[in-house]
C-alpha positions, 0 to 999 in steps of 0.5 A: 394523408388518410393516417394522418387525418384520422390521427387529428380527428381521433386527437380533436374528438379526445379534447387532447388539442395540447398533444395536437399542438405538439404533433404540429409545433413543426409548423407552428408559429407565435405572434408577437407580443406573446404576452399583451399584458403589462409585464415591464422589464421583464427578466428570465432564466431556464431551469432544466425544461422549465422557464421563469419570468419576473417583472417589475412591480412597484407599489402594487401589492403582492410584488415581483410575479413570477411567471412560469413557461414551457415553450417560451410563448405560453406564460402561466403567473406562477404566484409572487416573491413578495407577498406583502411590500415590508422591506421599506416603510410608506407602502400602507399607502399608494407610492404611485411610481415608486417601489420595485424596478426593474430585478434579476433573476438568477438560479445559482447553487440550487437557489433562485436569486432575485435582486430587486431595486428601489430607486429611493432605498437600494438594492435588496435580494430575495432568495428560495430553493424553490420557485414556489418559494417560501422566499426570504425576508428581502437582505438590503445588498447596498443602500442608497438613492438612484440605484437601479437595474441590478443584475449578478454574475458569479465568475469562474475566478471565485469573484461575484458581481453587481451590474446596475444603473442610476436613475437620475430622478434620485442620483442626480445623473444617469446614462452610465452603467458601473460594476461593483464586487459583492461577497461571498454570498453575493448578498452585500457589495463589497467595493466602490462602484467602477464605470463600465460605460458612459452612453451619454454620448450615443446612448442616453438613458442607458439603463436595464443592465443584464450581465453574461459571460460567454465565450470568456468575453464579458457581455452586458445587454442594455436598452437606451434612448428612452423608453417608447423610443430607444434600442438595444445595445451589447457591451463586451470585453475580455475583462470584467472592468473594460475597456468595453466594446459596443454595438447596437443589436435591435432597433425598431426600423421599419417594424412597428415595434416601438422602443423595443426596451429592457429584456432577457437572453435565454437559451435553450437545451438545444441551444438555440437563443431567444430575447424578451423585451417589452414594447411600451404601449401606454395605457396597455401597459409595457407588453412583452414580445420574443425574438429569436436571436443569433451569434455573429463573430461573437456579437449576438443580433436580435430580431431580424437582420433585414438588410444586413448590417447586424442590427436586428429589428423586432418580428411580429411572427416566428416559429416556435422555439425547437426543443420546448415542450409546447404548453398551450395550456398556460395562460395569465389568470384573467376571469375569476369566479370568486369561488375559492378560499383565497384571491386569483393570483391576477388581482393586485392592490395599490398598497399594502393591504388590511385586514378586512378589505376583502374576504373571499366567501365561499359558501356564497361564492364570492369575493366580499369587500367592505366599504373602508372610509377614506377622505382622498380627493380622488381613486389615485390616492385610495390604497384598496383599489383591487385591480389587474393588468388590461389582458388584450388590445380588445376585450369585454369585462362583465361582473355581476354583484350585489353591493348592501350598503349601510351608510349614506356615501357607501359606494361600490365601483367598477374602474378602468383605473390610470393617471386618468380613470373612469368607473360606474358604481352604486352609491347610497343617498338620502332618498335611495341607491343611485347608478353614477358614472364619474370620470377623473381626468388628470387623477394624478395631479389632484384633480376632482371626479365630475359625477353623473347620477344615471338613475336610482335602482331598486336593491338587488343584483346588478352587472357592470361591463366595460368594453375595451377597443383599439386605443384603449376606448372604453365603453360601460354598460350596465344590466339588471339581467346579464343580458339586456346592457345599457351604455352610459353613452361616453367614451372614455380612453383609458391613461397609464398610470406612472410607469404602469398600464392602466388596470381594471378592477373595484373598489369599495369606500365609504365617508363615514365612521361606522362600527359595521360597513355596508359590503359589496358581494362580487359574484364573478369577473369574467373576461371575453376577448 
């Protein structure tokens, strides 16, 4: 007891709190969700001791994060696969909804496979030697409408595969699962699509398809029953086209655990089998959560297996994976200190960017965005809206900036951004600069801004804050010292947006034709939880 009390003081005193963590990963648990975050239909593999994960993305700009993990449970945003949304024209503006869904990832040959769908175009891939990237121009693999989910698999016969699913807002049906060959460099289908399973019966909206082969049986995971509501199934047969048996492997039951929906089986180098699904929790986004997962009679369980019946539910606590070096130290980018020469890898945009939306500055430390004139009705339609995902159930959000207006109508924002959507800003009248608080209830249905003027304010440094609680309420505050804040005395409970969490992050517009816009220099964004 005394060796190992002096070998915890000796660890805590040298700041080594990783290697601590590992001396005592035996005892160690995680708490679900790992990631509170909007990571939806997330999607990963292992490579040697190194895991990756990729998510859907659809118009938000860079596209497909890729995440990167020791341990399964600690997750570090790694960068992105599409830098700019150029496989398909319209992404100069918002396609709120539309882009990429749910993609696979896959490593084959020494190569990192992604392939990504959009529900309006079809199925493409991507491909790198690294994870890193460069990687390359997205290959359209099949066109047409309503295709989604795609998942390959590369046989033992020589033959590849493409799993996928429809979405019936495009094909004008859903709730079936098909099987189609690709060629030899699985970057085209090469036959008609063959129906594996039809769930419309016991499965509705089956949807999400991950392709396997174990054991030489055949397995697809799939989630159904909608998306805050369904379950997980597993499909498997001796051969590739069916027949298919099926079987329910997860479902809520008495956990709180919503509609665990689409993931990932990954396994180990001690073989030991884990599942990453999402859980949907409306404006939070859909949050990812790890579940062990177990073979019986060569049909996986997910979850725990509480009563027997080998349908799993999901957990809230577990110990760590066994044989994963425990990385701590990992986490998603939330606070930014405008420092460096380029944008933290957590911002995204609602379209495709332009030059000149924002400039990192860092000889005065800062991120500089110019008022770019638009005439949208409201924010759902504006594309440079610099945003990120809500990090937590509960936290604070603090900025400090200074906004150098030139026109009348030039305005700086700080938005809780959804369908719905709330921010402070500063705007530029006749008689001066003016703090407004506006919110827009039903942003996605056209819907106009009710605006408050609170006060006009003196030019110079100004902090905004948001402090977000359970259920997403939303409080702003404003300070003119970073210490002393003033609530703008509402609440306001933030909106998913479609198919997305809610974000947070700026704006910068103005109504105006000018040839030198006013700017806004966002000293630091910082996040407390």
């Amino acid at each position: 007891m005394k060796i190992f009390f002096i070998l915890f003081l000796s660890l805590l005193l040298s700041g080594n709190t990783a290697m601590l963590y590992a001396q005592t990963k035996a005892n160690a648990f995680y708490q679900n969700p790992i990631l509170h975050a909007d990571y939806s239909d997330p999607d990963v593999i292992r490579v040697g001791d190194d895991y990756y994960m990729i998510a859907s993305s659809f118009n938000c700009v860079p596209g497909l994060p890729i995440l990167h993990s020791k341990d399964l449970v600690h997750w570090k945003l790694r960068g992105y696969a599409l830098n700019k949304l150029n496989y398909a024209d319209g992404f100069d503006k918002p396609q709120h909804g539309n882009g990429i869904w749910a993609p696979s990832i896959r490593y084959h040959k020494n190569e990192f496979y992604i392939y990504f769908p959009d529900p309006d175009h079809g199925i493409y891939l991507t491909k790198a030697k690294n994870i890193d990237g460069p990687w390359s121009e997205p290959v359209l693999v099949e066109a047409g409408k309503g295709l989604i989910d795609p998942c390959p698999l590369w046989d033992n016969n020589g033959k590849n595969y493409l799993v996928h699913a429809y979405a019936g807002s495009r094909a004008g049906f859903k709730s079936i699962i098909v099987i189609k060959e690709m060629n030899a460099a699985a970057d085209k289908t090469t036959s008609d699509a063959v129906l594996i399973y039809d769930g419309h019966d016991k499965d509705a909206t089956v949807e999400g398809p991950k392709i396997h082969k174990r054991n030489n049986y055949y397995y697809v995971f799939a989630p159904a029953g909608g998306v805050s509501t369904g379950w997980q199934i597993v499909l498997r047969s001796k051969h590739i086209y069916g027949p298919y048996e099926r079987r329910m492997v997860m479902a809520q039951g008495n956990s709180t655990v919503n509609g665990p929906h689409q993931g990932a089986w990954v396994q180990t180098k001690t073989g030991e089998d884990w599942f990453l699904h999402f859980q949907d929790k409306e404006a939070y986004g859909r949050v990812v959560h790890l579940q062990p997962m177990r073979w019986k009679n060569d049909w996986p369980i997910i979850g725990e297996d509480k009563d027997g019946d080998s349908v799993g539910e999901p957990v809230m606590k577990y110990r760590m994976p066994a044989g994963t070096a425990v990385s701590s130290s990992f986490n998603i980018e939330e606070t930014d200190e405008c420092n460096g020469t380029g944008l933290g890898l957590q911002w995204q945009w609602h379209a495709k960017p332009q030059e000149g939306w924002v400039f990192p500055y860092p000889e005065k430390g800062a991120l500089r965005m110019n008022a770019v004139q638009d005439s949208a009705n409201n924010l759902w339609q504006l594309p440079n809206l610099l945003l990120q995902k809500l990090p937590a159930e509960k936290f604070t959000a603090t900025t400090k900036f200074l906004f150098s207006p030139k026109t009348i109508g030039e305005r700086f924002g700080f938005v809780i951004m959804g369908s719905s959507y709330a921010y402070l800003s500063l705007v530029k009248k006749n008689d001066g600069l003016y703090l407004s608080y506006a919110v827009c209830n039903n942003a996605d249905k056209g819907k106009a801004e009710e605006e408050k003027l609170l006060s006009n304010v003196q030019p110079g440094g100004l902090f905004f804050r948001v402090t977000v609680d359970t259920g997403a309420v939303c409080h702003f505050s404003y300070s003119t010292d970073g210490n002393s804040f003033t609530s703008v005395g509402e609440k306001f409970v933030a909106k998913p947006g479609r198919w997305i969490g809610a974000k947070i992050g700026f704006f910068c517009r103005r109504p105006l034709k000018t040839n030198d816009a006013g700017f806004a220099d966002i000293d630091w964004f910082r996040i407390e939880k």
